[in-house]
PyMOL Python script that loads the backbone (N, CA, C, O; Angstrom):
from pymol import cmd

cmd.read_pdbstr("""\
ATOM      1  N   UNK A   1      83.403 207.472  47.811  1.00  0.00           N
ATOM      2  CA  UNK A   1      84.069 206.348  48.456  1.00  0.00           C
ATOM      3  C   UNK A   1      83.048 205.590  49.287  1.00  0.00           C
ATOM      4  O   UNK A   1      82.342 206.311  49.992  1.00  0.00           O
ATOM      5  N   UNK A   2      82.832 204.321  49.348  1.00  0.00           N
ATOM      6  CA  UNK A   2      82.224 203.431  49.910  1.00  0.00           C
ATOM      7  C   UNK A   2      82.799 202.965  51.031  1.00  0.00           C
ATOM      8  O   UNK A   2      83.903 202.421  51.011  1.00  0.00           O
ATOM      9  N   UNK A   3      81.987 203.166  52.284  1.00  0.00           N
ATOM     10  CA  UNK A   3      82.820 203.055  53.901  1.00  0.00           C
ATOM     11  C   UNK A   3      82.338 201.700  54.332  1.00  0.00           C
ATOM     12  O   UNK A   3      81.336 201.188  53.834  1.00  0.00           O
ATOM     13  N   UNK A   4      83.068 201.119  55.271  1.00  0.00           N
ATOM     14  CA  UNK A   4      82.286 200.027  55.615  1.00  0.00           C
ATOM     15  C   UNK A   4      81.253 200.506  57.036  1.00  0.00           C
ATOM     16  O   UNK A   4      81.195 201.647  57.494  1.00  0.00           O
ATOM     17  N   UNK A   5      80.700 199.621  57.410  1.00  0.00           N
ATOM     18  CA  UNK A   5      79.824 200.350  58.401  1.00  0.00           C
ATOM     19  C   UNK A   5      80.813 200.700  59.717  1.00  0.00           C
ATOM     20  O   UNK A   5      80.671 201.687  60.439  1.00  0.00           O
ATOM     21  N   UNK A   6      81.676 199.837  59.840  1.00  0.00           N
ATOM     22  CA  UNK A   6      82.394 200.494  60.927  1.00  0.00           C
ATOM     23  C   UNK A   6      83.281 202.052  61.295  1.00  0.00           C
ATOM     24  O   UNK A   6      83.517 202.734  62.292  1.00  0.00           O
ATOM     25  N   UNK A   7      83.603 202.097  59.660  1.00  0.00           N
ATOM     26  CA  UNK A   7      84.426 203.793  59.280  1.00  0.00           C
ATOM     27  C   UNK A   7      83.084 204.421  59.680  1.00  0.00           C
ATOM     28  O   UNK A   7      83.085 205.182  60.648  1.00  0.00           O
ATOM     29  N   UNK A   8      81.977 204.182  59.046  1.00  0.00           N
ATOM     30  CA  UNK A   8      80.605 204.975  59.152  1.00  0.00           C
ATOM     31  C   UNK A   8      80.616 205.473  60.485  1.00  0.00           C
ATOM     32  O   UNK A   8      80.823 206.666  60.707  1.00  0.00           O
ATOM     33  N   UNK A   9      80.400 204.619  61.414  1.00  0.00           N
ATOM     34  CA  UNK A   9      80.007 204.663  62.954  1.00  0.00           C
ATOM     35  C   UNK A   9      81.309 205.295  63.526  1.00  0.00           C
ATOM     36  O   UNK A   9      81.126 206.003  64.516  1.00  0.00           O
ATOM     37  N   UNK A  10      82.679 205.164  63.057  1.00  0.00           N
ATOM     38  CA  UNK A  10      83.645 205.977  63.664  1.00  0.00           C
ATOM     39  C   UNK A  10      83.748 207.552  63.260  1.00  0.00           C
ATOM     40  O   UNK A  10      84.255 208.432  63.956  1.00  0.00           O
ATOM     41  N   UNK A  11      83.123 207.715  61.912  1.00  0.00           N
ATOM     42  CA  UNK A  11      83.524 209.370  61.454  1.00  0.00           C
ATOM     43  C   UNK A  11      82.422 209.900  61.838  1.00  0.00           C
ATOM     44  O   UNK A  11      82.545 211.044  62.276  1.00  0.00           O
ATOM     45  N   UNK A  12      80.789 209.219  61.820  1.00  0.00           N
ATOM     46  CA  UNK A  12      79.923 210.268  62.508  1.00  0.00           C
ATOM     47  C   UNK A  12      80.160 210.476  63.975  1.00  0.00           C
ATOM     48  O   UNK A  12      80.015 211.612  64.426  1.00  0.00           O
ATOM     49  N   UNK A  13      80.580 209.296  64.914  1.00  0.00           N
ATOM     50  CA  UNK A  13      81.247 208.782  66.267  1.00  0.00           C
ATOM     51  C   UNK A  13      82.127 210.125  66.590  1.00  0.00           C
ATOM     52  O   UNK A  13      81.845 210.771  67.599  1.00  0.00           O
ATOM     53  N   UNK A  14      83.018 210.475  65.873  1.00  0.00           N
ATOM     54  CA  UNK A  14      84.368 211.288  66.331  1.00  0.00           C
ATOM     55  C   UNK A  14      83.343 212.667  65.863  1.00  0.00           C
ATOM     56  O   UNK A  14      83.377 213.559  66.712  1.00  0.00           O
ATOM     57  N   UNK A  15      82.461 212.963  64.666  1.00  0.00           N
ATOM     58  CA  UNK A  15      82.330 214.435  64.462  1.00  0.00           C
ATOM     59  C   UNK A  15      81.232 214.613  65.263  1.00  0.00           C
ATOM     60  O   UNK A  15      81.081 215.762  65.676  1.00  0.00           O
ATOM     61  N   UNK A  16      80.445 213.815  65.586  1.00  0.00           N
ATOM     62  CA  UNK A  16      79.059 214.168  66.638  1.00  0.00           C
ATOM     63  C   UNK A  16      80.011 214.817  68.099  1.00  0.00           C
ATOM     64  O   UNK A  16      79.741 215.930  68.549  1.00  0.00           O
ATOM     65  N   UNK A  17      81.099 213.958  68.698  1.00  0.00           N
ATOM     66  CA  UNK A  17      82.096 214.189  70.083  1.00  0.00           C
ATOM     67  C   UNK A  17      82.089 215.576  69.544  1.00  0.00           C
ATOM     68  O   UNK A  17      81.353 216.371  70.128  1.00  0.00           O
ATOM     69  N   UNK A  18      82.919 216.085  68.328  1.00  0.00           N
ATOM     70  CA  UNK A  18      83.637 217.252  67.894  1.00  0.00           C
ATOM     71  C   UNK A  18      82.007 218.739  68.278  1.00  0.00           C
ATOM     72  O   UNK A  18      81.983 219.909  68.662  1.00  0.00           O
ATOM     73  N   UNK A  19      81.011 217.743  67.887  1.00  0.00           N
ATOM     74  CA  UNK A  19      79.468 218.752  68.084  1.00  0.00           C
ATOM     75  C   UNK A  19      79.250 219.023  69.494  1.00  0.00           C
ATOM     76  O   UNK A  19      78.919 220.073  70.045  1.00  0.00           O
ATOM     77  N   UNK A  20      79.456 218.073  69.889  1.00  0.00           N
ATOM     78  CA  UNK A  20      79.021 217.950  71.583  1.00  0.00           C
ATOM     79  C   UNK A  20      80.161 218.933  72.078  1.00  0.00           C
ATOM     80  O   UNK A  20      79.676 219.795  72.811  1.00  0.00           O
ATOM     81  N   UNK A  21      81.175 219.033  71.949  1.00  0.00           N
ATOM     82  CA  UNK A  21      81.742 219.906  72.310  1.00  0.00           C
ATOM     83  C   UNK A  21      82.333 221.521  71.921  1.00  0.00           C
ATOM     84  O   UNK A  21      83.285 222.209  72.290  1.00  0.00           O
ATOM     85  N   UNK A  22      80.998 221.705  70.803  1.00  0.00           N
ATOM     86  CA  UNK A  22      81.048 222.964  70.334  1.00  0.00           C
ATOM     87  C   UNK A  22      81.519 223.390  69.355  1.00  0.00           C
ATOM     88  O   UNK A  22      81.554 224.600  69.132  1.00  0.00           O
ATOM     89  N   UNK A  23      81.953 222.563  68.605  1.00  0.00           N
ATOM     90  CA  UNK A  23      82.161 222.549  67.492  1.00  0.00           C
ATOM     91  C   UNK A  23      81.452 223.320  66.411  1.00  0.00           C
ATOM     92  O   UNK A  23      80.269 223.016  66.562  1.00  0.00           O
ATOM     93  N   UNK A  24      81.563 224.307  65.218  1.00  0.00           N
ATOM     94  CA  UNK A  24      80.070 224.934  64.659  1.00  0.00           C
ATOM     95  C   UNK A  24      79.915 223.941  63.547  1.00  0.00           C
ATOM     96  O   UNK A  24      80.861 223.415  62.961  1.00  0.00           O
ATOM     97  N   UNK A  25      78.801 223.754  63.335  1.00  0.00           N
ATOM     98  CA  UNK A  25      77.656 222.431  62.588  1.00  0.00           C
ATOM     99  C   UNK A  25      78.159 223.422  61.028  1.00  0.00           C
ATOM    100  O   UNK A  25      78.042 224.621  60.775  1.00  0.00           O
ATOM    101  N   UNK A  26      79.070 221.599  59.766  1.00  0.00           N
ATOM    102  CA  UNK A  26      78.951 222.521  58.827  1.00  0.00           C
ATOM    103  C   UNK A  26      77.981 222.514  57.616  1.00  0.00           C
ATOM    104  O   UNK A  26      78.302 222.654  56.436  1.00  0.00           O
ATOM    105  N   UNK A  27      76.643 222.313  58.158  1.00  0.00           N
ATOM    106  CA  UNK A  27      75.151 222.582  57.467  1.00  0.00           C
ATOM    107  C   UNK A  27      74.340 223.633  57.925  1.00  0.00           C
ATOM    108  O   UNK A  27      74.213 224.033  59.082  1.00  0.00           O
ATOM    109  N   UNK A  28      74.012 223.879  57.298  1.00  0.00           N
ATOM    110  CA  UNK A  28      72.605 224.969  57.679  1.00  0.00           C
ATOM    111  C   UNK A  28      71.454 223.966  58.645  1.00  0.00           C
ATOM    112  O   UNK A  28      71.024 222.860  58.319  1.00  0.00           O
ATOM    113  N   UNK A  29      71.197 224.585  59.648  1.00  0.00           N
ATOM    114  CA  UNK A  29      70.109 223.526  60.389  1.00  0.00           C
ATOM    115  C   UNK A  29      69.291 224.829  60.961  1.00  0.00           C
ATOM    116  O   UNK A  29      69.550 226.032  60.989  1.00  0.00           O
ATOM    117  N   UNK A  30      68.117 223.984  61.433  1.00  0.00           N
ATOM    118  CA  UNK A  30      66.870 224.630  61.846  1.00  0.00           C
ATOM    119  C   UNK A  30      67.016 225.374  63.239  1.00  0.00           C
ATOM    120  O   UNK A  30      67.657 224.562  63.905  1.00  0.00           O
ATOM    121  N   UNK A  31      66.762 226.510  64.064  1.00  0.00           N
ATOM    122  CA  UNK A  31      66.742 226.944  65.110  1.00  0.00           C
ATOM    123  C   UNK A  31      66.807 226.092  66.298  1.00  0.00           C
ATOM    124  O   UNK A  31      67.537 226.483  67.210  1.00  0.00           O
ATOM    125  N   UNK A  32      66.104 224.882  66.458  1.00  0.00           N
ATOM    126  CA  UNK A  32      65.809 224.116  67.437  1.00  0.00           C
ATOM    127  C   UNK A  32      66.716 222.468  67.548  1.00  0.00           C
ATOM    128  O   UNK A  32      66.504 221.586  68.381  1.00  0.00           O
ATOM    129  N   UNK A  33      67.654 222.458  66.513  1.00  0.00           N
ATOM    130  CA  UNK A  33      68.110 221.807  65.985  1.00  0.00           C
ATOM    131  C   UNK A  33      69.838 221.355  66.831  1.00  0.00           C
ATOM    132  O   UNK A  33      70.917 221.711  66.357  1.00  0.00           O
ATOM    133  N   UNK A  34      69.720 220.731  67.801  1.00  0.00           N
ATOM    134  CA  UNK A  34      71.020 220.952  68.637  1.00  0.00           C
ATOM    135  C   UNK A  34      71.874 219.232  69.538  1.00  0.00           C
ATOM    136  O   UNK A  34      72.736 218.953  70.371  1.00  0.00           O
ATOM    137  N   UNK A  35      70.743 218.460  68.506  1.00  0.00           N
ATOM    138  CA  UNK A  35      71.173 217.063  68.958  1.00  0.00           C
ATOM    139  C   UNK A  35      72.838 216.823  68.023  1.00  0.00           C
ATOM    140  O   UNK A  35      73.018 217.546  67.043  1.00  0.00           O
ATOM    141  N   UNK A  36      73.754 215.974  68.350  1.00  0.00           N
ATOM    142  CA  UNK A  36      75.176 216.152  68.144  1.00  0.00           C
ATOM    143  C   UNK A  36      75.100 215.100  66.884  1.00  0.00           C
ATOM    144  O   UNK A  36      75.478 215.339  65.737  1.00  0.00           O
ATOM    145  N   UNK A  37      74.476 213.785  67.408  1.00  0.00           N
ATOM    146  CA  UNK A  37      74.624 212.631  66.382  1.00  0.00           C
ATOM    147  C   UNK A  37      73.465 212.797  65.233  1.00  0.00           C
ATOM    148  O   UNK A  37      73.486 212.091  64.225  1.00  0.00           O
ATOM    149  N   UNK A  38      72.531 213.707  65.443  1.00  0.00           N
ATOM    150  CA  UNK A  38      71.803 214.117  64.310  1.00  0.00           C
ATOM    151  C   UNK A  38      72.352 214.722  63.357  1.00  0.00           C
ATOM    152  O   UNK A  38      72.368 214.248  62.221  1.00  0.00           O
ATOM    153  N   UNK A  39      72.950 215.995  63.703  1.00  0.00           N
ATOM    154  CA  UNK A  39      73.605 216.892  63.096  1.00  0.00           C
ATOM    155  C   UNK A  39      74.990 216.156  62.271  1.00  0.00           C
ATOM    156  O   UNK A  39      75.458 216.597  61.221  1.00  0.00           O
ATOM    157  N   UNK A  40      75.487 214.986  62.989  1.00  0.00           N
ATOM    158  CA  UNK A  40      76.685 214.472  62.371  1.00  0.00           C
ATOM    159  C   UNK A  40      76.248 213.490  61.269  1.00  0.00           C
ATOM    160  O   UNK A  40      77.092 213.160  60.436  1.00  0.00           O
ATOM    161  N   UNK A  41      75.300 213.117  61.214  1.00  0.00           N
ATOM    162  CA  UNK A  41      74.742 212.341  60.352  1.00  0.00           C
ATOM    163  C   UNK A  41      74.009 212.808  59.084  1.00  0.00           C
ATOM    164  O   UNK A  41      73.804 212.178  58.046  1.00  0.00           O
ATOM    165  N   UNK A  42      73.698 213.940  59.384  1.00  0.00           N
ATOM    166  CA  UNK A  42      73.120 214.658  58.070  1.00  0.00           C
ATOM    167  C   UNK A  42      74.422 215.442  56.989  1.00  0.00           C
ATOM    168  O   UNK A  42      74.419 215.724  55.791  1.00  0.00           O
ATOM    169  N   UNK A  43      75.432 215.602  58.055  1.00  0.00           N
ATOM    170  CA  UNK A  43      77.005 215.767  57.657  1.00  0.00           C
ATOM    171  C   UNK A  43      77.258 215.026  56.910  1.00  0.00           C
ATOM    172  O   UNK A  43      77.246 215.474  55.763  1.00  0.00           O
ATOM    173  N   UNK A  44      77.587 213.682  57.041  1.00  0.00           N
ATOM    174  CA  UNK A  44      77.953 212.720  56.773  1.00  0.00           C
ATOM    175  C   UNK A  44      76.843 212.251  55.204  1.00  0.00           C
ATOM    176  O   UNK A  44      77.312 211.970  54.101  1.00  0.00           O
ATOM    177  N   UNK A  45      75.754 212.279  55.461  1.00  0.00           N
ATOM    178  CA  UNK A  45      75.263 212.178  54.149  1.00  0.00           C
ATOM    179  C   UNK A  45      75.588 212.997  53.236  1.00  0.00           C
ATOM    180  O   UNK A  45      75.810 212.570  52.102  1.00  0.00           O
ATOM    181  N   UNK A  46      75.703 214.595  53.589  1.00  0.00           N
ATOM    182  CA  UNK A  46      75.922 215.499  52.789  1.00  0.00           C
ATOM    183  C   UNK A  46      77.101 215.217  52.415  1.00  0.00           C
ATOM    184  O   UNK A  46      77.277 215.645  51.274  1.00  0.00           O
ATOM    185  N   UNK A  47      78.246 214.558  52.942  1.00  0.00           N
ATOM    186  CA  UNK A  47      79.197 214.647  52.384  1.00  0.00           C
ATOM    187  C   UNK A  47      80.356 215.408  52.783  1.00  0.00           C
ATOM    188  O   UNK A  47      81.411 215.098  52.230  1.00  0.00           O
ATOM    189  N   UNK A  48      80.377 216.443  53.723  1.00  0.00           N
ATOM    190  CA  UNK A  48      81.230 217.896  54.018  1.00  0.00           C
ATOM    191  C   UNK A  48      81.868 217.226  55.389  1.00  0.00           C
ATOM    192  O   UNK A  48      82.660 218.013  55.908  1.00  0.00           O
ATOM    193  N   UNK A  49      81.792 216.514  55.804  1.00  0.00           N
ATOM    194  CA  UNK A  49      82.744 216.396  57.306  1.00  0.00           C
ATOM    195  C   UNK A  49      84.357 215.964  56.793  1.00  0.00           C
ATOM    196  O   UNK A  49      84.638 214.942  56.168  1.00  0.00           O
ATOM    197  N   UNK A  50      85.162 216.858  57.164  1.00  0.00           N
ATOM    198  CA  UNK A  50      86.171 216.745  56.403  1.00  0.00           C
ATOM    199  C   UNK A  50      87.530 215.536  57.275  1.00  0.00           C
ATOM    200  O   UNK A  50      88.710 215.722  57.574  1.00  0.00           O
ATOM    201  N   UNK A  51      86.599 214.344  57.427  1.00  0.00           N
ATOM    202  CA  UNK A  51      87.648 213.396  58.155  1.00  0.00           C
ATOM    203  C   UNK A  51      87.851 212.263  56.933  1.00  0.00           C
ATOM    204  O   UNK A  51      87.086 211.857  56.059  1.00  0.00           O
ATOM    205  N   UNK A  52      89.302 211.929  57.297  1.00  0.00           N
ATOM    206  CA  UNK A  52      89.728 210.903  56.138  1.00  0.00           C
ATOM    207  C   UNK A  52      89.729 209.294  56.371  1.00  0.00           C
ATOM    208  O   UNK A  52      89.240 209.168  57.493  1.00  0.00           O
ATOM    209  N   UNK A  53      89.963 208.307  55.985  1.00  0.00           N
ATOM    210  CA  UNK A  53      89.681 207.181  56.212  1.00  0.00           C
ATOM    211  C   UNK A  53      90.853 206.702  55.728  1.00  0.00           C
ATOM    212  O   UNK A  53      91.122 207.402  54.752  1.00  0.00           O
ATOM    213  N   UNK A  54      91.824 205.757  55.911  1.00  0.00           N
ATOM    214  CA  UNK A  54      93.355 205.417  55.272  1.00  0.00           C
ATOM    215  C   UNK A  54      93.169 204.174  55.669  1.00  0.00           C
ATOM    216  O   UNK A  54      92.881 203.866  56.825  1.00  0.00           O
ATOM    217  N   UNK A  55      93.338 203.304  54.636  1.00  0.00           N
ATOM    218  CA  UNK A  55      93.440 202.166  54.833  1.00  0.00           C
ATOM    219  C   UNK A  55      94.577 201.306  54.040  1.00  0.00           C
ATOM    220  O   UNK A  55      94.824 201.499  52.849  1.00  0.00           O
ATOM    221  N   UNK A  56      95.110 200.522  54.689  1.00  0.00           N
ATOM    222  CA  UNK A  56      96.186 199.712  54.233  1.00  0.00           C
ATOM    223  C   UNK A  56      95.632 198.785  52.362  1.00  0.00           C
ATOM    224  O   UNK A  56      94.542 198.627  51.812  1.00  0.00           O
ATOM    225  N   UNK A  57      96.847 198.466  52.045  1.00  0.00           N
ATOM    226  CA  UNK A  57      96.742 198.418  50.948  1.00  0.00           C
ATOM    227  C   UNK A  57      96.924 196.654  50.921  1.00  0.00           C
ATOM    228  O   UNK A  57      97.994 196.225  51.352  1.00  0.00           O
ATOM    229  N   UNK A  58      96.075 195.831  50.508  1.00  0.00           N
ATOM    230  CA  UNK A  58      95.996 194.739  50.186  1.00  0.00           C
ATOM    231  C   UNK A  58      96.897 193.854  49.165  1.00  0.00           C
ATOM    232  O   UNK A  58      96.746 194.011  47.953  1.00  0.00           O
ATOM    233  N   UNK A  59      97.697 193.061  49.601  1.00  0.00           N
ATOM    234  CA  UNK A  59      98.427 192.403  48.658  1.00  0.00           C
ATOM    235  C   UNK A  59      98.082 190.830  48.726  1.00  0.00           C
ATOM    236  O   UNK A  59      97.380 190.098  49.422  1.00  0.00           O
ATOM    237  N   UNK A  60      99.098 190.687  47.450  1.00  0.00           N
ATOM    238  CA  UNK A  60      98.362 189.256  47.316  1.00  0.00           C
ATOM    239  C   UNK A  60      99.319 187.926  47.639  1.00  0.00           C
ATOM    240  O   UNK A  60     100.486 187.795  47.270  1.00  0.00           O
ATOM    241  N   UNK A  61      98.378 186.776  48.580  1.00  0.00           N
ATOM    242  CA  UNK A  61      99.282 186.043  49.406  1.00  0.00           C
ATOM    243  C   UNK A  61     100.365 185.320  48.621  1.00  0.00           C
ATOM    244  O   UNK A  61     100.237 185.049  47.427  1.00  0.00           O
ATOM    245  N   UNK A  62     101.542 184.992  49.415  1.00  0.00           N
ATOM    246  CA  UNK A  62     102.868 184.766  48.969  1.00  0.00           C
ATOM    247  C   UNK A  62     103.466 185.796  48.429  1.00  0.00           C
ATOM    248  O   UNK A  62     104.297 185.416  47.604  1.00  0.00           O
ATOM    249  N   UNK A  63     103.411 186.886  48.529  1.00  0.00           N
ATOM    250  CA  UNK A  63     104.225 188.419  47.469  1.00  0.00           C
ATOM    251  C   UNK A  63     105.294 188.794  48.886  1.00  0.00           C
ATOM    252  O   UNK A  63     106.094 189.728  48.826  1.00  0.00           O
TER     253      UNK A  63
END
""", "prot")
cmd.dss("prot")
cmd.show_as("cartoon", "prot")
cmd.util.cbc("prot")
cmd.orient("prot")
């Protein structure tokens, strides 16, 4: 699925908060490795942060 940049900045936004507050990281990362928006972003590429995006459904004008 293709996000716009704003979903982008809200799902790493909400899972980096979810890191910062202890959340366990769901990648394998390095020992020294404990920044929140790093960790949410390599998430997010990988693919595994399990937040959804719902968006209204577009119709067409006059319907």
């Amino acid at each position: 699925m293709d996000y716009t940049k704003f979903e982008r900045a809200a799902i790493i936004g909400a899972r980096a908060l979810q890191l910062a507050y202890g959340a366990p990281p769901l990648i394998k990362v390095g020992a020294g490795v404990t920044d929140p928006l790093f960790l949410s972003e390599k998430e997010f590429e990988e693919g595994v942060i399990p937040i959804v995006v719902l968006r209204k459904a577009r119709t067409k004008k006059g319907e």
